[in-house]
C-alpha positions, -999 to 999 in steps of 0.1 A, spaced: -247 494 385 -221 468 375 -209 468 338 -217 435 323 -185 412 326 -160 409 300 -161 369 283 -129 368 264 -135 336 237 -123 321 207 -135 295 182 -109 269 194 -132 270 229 -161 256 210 -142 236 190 -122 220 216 -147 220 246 -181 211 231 -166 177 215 -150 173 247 -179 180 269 -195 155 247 -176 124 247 -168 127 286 -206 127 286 -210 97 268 -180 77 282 -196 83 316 -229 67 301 -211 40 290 -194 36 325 -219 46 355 -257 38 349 -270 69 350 -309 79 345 -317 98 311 -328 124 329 -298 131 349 -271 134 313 -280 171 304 -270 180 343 -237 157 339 -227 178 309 -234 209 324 -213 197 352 -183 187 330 -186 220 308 -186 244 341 -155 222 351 -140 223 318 -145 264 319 -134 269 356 -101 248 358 -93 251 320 -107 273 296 -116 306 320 -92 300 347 -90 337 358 -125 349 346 -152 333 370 -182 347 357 -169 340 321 -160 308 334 -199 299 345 -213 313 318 -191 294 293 -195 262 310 -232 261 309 -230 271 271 -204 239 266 -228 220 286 -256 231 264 -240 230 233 -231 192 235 -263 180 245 -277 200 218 -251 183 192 -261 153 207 -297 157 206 -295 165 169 -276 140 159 -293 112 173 -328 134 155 -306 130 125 -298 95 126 -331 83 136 -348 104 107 -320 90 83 -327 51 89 -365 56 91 -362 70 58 -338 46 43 -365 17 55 -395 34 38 -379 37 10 -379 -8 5 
């Protein structure tokens, strides 16, 4: 039995690749139409590249599993931010 791999990570990881992951994302939904359905796979996409050629160069299992939590991560950011917003203005206009 293989001992689970070694994932060496900082904070600056998250704090660099999850706002990165994020805006690529959205600059690429600005640019190409691309279906709803296909964004959480596009980040995922961009936070496995982000892992493998940058962040996890020499780690490839550290790599793949960091880029799918950077991938995750910003959509989740996303996800609740948008919540966040839409709860925000629906309140603001009850309140009138």
């Amino acid at each position: 039995m293989e001992p689970f791999p070694v994932i060496h990570t900082n904070f600056w990881d998250s704090v660099i690749a999850v706002p990165a992951v994020l805006i690529v994302t959205q600059l690429m939904k600005i640019l190409f139409p691309l279906p709803r359905v296909l964004i959480p796979t596009v980040a995922n996409i961009l936070g496995l590249a982000f892992a493998l050629f940058i962040a996890h160069r020499f780690n490839f299992w550290g790599a793949i599993f960091m880029g799918l939590f950077y991938g995750n991560a910003a959509v989740g950011v996303y996800a609740s931010l948008k919540t966040s917003w839409h709860a925000y203005r629906n309140s603001d206009q009850n309140k009138k």
